[in-house]
DSSP file (Angstrom, degrees, kcal/mol; ACC not computed):
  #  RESIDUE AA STRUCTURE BP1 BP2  ACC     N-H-->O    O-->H-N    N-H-->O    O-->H-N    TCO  KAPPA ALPHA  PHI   PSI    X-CA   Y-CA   Z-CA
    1    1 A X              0   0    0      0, 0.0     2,-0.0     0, 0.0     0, 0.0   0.000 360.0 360.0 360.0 134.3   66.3   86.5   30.6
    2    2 A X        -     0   0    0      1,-0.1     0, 0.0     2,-0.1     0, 0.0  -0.324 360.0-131.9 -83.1 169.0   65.9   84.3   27.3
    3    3 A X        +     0   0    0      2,-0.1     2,-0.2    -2,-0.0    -1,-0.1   0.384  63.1 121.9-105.6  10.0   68.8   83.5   25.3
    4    4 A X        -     0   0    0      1,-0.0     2,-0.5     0, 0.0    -2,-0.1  -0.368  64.0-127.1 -77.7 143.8   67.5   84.3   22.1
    5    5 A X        -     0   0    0     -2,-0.2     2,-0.4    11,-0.0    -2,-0.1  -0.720  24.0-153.5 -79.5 124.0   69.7   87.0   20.2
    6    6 A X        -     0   0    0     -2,-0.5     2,-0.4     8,-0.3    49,-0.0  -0.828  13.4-168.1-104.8 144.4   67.3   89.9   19.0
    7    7 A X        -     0   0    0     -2,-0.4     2,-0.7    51,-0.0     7,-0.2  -0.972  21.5-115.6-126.9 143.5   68.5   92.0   15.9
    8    8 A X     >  -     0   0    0      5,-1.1     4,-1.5    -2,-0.4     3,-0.3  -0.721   8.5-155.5 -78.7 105.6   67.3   95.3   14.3
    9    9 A X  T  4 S+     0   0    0     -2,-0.7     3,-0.3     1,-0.2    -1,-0.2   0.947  89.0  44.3 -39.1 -37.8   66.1   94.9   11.1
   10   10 A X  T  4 S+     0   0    0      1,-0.2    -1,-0.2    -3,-0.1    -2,-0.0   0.844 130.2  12.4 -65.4 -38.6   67.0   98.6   10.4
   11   11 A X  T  4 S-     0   0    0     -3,-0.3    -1,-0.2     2,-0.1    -2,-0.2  -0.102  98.5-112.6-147.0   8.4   69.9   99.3   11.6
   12   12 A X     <  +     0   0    0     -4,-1.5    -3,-0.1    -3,-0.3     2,-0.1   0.442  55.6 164.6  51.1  -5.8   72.0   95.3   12.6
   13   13 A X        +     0   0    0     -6,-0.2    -5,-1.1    -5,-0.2    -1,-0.2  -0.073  32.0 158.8 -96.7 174.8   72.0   95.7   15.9
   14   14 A X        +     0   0    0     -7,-0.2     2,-0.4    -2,-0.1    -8,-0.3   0.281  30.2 123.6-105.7   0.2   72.6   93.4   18.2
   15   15 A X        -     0   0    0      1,-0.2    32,-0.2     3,-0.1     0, 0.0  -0.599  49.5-154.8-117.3 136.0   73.8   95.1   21.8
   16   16 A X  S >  S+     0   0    0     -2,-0.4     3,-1.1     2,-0.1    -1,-0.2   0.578  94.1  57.9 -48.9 -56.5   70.7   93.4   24.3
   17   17 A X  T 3  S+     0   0    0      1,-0.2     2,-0.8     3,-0.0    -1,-0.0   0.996 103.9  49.0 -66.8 -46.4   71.0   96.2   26.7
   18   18 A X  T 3  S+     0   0    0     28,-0.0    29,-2.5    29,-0.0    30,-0.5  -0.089 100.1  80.0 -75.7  47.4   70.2   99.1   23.6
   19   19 A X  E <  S-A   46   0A   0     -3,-1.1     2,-0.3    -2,-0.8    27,-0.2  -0.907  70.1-166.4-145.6 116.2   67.0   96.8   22.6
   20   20 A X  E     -A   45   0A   0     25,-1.7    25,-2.7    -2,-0.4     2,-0.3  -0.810  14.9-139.2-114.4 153.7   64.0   97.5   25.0
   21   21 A X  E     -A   44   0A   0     -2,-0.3     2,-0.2    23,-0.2    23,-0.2  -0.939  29.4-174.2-121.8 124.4   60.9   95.1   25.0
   22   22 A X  E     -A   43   0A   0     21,-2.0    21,-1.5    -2,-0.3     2,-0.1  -0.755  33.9-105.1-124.0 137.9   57.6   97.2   25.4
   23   23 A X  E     -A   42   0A   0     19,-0.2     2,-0.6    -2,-0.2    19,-0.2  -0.318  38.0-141.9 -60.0 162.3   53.8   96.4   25.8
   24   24 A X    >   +     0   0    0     17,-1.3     3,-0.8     3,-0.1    17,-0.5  -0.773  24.6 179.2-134.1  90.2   52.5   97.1   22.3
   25   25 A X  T 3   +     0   0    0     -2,-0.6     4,-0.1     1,-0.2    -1,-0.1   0.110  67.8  82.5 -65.0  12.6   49.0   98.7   22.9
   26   26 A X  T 3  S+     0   0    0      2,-0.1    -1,-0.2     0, 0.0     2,-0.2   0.761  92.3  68.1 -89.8 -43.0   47.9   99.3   19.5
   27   27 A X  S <  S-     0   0    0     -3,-0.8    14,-0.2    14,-0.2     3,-0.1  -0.672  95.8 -95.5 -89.0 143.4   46.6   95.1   19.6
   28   28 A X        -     0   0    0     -2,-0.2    13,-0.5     1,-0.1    -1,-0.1   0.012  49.5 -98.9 -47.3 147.9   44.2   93.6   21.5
   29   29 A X        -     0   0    0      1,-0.1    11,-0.2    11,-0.1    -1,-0.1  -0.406  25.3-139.4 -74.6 158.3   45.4   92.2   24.6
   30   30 A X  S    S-     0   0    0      9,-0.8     2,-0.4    -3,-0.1    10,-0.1   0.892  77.3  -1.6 -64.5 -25.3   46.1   88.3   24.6
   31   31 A X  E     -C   39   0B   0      8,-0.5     8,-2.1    -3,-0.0     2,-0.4  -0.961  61.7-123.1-149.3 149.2   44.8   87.6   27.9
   32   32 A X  E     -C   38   0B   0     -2,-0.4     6,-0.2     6,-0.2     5,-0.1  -0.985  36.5-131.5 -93.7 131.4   43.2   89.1   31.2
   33   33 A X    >   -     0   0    0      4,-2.3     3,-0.7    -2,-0.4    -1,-0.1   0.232  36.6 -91.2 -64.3-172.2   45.3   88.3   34.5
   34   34 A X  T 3  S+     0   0    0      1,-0.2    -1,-0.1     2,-0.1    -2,-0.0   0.244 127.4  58.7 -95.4  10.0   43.6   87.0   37.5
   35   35 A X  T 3  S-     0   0    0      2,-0.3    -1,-0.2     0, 0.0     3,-0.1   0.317 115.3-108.3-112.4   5.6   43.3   90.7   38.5
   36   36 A X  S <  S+     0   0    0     -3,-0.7     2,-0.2     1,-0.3    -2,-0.1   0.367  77.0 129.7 102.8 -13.8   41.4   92.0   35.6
   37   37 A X        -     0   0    0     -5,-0.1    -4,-2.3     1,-0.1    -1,-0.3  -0.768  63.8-113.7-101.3 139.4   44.5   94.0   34.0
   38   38 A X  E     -C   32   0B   0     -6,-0.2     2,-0.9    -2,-0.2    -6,-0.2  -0.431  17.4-144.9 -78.2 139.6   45.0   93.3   30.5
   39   39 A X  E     -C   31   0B   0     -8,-2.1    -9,-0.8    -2,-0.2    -8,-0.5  -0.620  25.7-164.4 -97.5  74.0   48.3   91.3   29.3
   40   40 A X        -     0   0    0     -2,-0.9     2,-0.2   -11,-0.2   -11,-0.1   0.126  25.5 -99.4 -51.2 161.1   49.3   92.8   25.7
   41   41 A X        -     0   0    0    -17,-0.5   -17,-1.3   -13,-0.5   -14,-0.2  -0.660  46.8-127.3 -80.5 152.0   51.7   91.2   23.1
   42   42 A X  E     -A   23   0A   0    -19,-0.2    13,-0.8    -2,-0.2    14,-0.5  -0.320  23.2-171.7 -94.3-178.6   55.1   92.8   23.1
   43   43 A X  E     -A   22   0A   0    -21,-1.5   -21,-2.0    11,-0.3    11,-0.2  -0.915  19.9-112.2-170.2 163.3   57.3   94.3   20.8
   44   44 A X  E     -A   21   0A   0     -2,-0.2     9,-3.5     9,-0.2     2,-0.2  -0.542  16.2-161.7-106.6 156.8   61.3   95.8   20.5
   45   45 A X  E     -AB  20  52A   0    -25,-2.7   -25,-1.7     7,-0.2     2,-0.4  -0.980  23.8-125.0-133.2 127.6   62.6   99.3   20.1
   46   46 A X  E  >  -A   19   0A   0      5,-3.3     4,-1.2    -2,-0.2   -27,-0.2  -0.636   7.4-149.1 -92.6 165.2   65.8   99.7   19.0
   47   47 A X  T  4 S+     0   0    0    -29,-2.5    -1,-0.2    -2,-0.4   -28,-0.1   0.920  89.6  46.9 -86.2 -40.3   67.8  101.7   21.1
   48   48 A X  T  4 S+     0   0    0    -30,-0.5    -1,-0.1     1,-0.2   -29,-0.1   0.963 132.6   8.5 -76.7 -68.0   70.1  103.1   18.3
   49   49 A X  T  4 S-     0   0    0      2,-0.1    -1,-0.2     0, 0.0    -2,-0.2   0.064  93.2-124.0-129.0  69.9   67.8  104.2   15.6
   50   50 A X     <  +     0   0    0     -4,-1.2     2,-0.5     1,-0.1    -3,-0.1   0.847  51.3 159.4  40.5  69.1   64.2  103.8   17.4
   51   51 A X        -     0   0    0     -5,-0.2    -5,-3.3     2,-0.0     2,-0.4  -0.838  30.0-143.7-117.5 152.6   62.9  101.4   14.7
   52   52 A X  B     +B   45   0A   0     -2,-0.5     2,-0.3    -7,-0.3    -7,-0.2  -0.957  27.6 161.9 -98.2 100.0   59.9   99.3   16.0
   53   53 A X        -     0   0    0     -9,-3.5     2,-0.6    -2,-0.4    -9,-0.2  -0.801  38.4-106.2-132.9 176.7   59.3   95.9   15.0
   54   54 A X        -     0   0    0     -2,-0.3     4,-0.3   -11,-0.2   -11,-0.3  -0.904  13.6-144.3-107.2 150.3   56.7   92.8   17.0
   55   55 A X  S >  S+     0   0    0    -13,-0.8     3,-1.3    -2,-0.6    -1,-0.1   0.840  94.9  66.9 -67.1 -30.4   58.4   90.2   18.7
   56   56 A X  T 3  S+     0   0    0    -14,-0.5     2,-3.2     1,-0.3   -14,-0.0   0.197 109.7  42.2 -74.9-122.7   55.5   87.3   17.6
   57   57 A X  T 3         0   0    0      1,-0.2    -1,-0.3    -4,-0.0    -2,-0.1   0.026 360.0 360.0 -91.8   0.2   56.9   87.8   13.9
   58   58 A X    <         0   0    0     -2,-3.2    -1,-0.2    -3,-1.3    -2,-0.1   0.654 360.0 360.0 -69.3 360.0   60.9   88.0   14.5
């Protein structure tokens, strides 16, 4: 688990556990694994009021 602090633009929060990290399948994936299954870029959901953001641009 990193130790970087994630915040909601929308809404301030801060709470780790109500901030889920999700594949974000709307972009191309970065990479293919050594089994063929594709490795997308992620992005947060806040738990509190579902706002959306990408991780690469926090």
């Amino acid at each position: 688990m990193s130790s970087r602090i994630f915040r909601c633009p929308n809404c301030g929060n801060e709470e780790r556990r109500k901030i889920k990290e999700v594949e974000d399948k709307s972009l191309k994936p970065l990479y293919y694994s050594m089994q063929g299954t594709p490795v997308y870029p992620k992005k947060l959901i806040c738990g509190k009021c579902n706002h959306e953001w990408s991780k690469t641009t926090y």
